[in-house]
C-alpha positions as a printed Julia matrix, in Angstrom:
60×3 Matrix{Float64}:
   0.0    0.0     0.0
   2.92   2.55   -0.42
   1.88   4.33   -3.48
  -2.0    4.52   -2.47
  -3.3    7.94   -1.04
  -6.61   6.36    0.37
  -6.98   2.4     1.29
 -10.53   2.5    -0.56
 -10.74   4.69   -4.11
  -9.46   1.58   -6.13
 -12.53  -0.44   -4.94
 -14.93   2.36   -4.9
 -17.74   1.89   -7.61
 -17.28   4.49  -10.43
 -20.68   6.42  -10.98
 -21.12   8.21  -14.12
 -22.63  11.84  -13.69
 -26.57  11.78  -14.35
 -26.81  15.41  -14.7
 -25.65  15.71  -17.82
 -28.04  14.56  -19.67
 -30.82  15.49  -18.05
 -29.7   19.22  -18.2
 -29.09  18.16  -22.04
 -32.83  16.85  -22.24
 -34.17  20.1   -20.54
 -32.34  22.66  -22.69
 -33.49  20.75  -25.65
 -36.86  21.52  -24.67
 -36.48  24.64  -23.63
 -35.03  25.4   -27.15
 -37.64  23.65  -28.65
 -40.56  25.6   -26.75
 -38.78  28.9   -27.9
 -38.62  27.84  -31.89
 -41.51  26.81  -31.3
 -43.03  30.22  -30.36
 -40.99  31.96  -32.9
 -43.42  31.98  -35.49
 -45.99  33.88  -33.04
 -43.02  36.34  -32.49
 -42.53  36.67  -36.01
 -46.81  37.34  -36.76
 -46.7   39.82  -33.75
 -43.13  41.85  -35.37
 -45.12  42.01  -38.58
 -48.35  43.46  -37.18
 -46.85  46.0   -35.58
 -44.76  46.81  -38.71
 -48.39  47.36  -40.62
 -49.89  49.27  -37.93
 -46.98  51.1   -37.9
 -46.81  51.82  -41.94
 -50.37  52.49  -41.62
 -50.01  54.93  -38.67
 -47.18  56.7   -40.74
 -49.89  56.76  -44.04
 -52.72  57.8   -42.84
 -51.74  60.33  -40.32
 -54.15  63.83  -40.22
């Protein structure tokens, strides 16, 4: 046991993080939920663009 630092971390079961991919799985939805919505973001940019143009058009 001379070139050991502790008596039990070659025995000790190796446990693979879980995080990871669960923080993977969540931003994927996230993203997802956000494309997603784009479209409604996009209809919404373009509305205001008209009743801006219109604003600008007919104004007394």
């Amino acid at each position: 046991m001379a070139g050991r630092i502790c008596q039990w971390t070659d025995k000790a079961p190796r446990r693979r993080p879980r995080r990871r991919p669960a923080a993977g799985l969540a931003g994927a939805v996230a993203a997802g939920a956000v494309l997603d919505a784009m479209w409604l973001l996009g209809i919404g940019v373009w509305g205001v663009i008209a009743a801006l143009g219109i604003e600008f058009v007919y104004r007394p």
